[in-house]
C-alpha positions as CSV (number, residue, x, y, z in Angstrom):
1,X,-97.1,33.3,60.8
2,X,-94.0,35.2,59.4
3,X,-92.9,36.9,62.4
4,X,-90.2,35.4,64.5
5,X,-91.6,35.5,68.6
6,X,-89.5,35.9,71.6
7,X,-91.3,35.5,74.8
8,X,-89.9,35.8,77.9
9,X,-91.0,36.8,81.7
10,X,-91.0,40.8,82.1
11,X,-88.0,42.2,84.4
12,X,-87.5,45.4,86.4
13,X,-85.8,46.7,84.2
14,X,-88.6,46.7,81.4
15,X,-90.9,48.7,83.3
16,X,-90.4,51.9,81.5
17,X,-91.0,49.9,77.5
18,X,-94.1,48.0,79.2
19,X,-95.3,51.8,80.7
20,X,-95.0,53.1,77.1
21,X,-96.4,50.4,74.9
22,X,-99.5,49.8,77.0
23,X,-99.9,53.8,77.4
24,X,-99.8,54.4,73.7
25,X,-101.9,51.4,72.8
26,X,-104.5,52.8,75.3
27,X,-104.6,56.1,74.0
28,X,-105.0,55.0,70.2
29,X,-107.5,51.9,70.8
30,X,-109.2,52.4,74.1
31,X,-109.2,56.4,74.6
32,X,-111.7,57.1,72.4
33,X,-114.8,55.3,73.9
34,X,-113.4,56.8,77.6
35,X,-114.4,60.1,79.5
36,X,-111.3,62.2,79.9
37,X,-111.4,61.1,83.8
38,X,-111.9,57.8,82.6
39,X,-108.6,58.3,80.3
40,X,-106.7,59.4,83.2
41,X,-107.7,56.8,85.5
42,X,-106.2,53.8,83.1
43,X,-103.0,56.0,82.0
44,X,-102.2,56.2,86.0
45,X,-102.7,52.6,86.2
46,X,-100.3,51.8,83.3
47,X,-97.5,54.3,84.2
48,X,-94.0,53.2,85.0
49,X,-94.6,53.5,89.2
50,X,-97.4,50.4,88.5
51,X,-96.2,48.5,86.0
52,X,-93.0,48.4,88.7
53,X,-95.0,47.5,91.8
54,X,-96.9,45.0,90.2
55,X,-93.4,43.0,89.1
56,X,-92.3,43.6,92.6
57,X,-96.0,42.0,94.0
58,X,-95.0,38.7,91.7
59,X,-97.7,39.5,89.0
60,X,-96.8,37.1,86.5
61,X,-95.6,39.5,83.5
62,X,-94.8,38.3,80.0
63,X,-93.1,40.3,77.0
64,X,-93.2,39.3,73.8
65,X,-90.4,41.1,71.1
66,X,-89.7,41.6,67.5
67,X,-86.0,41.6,67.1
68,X,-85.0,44.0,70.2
69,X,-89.1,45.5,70.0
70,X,-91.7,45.1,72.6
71,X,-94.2,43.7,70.7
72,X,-96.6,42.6,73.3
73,X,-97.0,42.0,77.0
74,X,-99.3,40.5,79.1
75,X,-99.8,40.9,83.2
76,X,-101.9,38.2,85.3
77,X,-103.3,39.2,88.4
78,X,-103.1,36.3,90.9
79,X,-103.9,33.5,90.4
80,X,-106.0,33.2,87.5
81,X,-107.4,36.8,86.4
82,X,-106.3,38.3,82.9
83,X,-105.0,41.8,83.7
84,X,-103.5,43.3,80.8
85,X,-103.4,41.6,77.5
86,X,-101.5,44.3,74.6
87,X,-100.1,44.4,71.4
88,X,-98.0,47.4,69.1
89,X,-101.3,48.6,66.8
90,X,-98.4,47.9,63.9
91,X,-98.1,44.5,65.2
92,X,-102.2,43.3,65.4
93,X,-102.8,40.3,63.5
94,X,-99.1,38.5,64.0
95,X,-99.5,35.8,66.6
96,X,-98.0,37.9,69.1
97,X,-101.5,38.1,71.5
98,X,-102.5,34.4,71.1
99,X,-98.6,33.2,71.9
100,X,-98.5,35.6,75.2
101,X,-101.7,34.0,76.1
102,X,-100.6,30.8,75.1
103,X,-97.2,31.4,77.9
104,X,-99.4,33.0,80.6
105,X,-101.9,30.2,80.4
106,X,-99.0,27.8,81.2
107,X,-97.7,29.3,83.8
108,X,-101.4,30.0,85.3
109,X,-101.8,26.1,85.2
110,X,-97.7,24.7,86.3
111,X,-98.4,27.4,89.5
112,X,-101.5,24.7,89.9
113,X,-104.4,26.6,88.8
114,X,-107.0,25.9,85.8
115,X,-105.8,28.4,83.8
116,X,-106.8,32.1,83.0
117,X,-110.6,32.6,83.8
118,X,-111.6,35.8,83.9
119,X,-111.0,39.8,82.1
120,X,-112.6,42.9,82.0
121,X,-112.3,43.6,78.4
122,X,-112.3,47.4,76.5
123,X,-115.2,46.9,74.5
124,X,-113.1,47.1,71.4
125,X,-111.2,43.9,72.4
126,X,-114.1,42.0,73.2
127,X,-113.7,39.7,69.7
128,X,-110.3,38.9,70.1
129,X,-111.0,38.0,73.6
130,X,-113.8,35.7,72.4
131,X,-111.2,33.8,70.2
132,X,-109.1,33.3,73.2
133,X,-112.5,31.3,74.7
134,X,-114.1,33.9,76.6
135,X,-117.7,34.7,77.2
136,X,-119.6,37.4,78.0
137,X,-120.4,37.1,82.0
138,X,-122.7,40.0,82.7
139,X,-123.3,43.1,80.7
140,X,-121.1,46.7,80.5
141,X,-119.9,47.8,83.2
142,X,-118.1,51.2,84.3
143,X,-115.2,52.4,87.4
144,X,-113.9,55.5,87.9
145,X,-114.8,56.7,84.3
146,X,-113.4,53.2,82.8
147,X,-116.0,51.3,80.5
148,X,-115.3,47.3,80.1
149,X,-117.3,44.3,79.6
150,X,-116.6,41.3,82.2
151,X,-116.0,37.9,80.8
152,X,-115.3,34.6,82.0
153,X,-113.4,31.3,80.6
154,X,-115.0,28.0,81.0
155,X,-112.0,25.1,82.0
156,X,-111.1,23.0,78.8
């Protein structure tokens, strides 16, 4: 990998950048297999407001950067449940996914758990989540407009 990785645990303060990159990410990769409700429901889930409240509820938050860029950042829901797992579309394919999950998995299993087990994957991340170790654990599912497939990680 060429690309020089900075990982560190999200702040406050990087609400807004973590609001933005995991907006525009949705609307390019995830937006087009989503009802317009659908749409609507994720965005509000993403914006600023969340992103803050879930720092504040001690969801473990990791950002990944290029230089002074947001590359990446991925969001744990407690204690063990993959929340949010994004990359910038011009950084796929860079190590930048696999080393946040590489962090987050550490910290799942130094807080004493067995590491990250579950996600509800956009079906268009459903491959890279397989070479993260995941398997399917039941078929499509849909919430408030929002498509994903559930998938579970057996302990290594």
């Amino acid at each position: 990998m060429s690309e020089t990785i900075q990982i560190r645990r999200a702040i406050l303060t990087d609400a807004r950048q973590i609001s933005e990159l995991v907006s525009t990410v949705t609307r390019q990769h995830i937006g087009p297999q989503l009802s317009g409700t659908g749409l609507q429901v994720l965005l509000r889930s993403m914006d600023e407001e969340s992103v803050r409240t879930r720092l504040v509820d001690t969801w473990p938050t990791f950002c990944a950067f290029r230089d002074a860029t947001l590359a990446g950042v991925i969001v744990i829901k407690p204690p063990c449940h993959l929340y949010q797992l994004f990359v910038r579309s011009n950084m796929h394919g860079k190590g930048f996914g696999r080393s946040l999950f590489e962090m987050a998995e550490k910290h799942v299993i130094e807080a004493g758990g067995y590491g990250i087990r579950t996600v509800n994957a956009s079906l268009n991340a459903i491959s890279v989540y397989k070479r993260l170790g995941f398997e399917l654990s039941g078929p499509v599912m849909e919430q408030d407009g929002v498509r994903f497939q559930p998938m579970v990680r057996i302990a290594r």
